[in-house]
N, C-alpha and C positions, 0 to 999 in steps of 0.2 A: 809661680805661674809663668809658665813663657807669654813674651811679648808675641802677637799675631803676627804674620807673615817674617816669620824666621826661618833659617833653613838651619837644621845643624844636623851634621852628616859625622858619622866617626870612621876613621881612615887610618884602614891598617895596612902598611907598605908592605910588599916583598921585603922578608925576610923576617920579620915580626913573626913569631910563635905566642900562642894562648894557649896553658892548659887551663881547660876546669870551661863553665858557661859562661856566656856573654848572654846578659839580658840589658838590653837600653830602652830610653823610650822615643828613639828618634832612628832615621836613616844612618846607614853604614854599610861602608864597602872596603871587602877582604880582598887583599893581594897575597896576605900569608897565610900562617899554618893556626888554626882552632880545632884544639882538640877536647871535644864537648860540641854543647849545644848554643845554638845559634837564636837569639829570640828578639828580633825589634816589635816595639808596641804602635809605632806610626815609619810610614816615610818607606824609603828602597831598601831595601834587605838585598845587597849586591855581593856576590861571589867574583869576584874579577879574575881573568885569564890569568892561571898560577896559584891561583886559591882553593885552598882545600877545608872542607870542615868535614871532620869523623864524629859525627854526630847528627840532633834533629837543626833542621832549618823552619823558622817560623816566624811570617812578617805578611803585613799587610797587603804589599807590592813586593815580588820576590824576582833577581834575574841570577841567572847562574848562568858564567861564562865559564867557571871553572870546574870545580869536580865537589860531589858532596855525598859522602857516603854516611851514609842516614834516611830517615824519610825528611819530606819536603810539605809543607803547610802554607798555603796562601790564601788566606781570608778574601787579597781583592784580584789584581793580576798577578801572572805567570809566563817568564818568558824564561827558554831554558834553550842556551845554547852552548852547551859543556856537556859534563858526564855526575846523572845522578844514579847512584848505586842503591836505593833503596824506593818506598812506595811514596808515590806523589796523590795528595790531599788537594784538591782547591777548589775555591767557591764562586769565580768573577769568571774571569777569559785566561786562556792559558794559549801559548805562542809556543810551536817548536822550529826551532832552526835549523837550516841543514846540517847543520855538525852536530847537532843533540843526540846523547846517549842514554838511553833508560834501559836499567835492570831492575822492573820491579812494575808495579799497576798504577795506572792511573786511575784516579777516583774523584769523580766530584761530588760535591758532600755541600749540603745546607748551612749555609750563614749562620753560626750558632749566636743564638743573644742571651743573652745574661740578665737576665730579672731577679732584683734583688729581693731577700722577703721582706715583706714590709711589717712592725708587729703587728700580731693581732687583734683588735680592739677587744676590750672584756666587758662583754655585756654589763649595760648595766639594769642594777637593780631597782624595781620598781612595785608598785604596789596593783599593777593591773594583773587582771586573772585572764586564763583563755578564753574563750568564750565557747559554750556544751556546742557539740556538733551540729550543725542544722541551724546555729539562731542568728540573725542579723544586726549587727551592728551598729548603732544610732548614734550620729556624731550633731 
């Protein structure tokens, strides 16, 4: 379990290459090259000026400075001041900058939530009977 008020950020310099996905559960910002998908579960989901991801982008808070050819997912904000090549998802507030490049739709889309199933309880058995349509029940 992390310690509360921590910051942990992962930082990938220019010149750094990724193949294949990156999933974390914390903030991160690209300077380099990711080739695949992009998934933080908390924190900045950052594309920094020179960064490129050929693939999906998907984070809580999302800023593209850089370029992201893929669709783009932001559960909370969105600020886009680069070039995304694909369709834009988000569910909070989304920012375009004067340099922002989009090839594709923006969409905003409902905060999906996750309800887990709970089991079902299995009746239990008992020895009371219905009672005939019409009659009243005396407790």
């Amino acid at each position: 379990m992390k310690p509360q008020n921590t910051l942990s950020v992962t930082l990938l310099a220019p010149g750094s290459a990724i193949e294949g996905n990156l999933i974390l559960d914390h903030g991160v910002s690209l300077f380099g090259i990711v080739d695949g998908n992009m998934i933080t579960n908390e924190g900045l989901l950052h594309v920094g000026p020179g960064g490129l991801v050929k693939g999906q982008v998907e984070g809580e808070h999302v800023r593209v400075d850089g370029t992201v050819e893929g669709d783009v997912h932001a559960r909370g904000s969105l600020e886009i001041n680069g070039r995304v090549k694909g369709n834009i998802f988000y569910c909070g507030t989304i920012r375009l900058g004067p340099s922002a490049s989009l090839e594709g739709q923006l969409k905003r889309v409902a905060r999906e939530l996750v309800i887990e199933n709970e089991p079902t309880a299995q009746p239990e058995t008992s020895n009371v009977q219905p009672l005939p349509r019409g009659a009243v029940a005396s407790v």
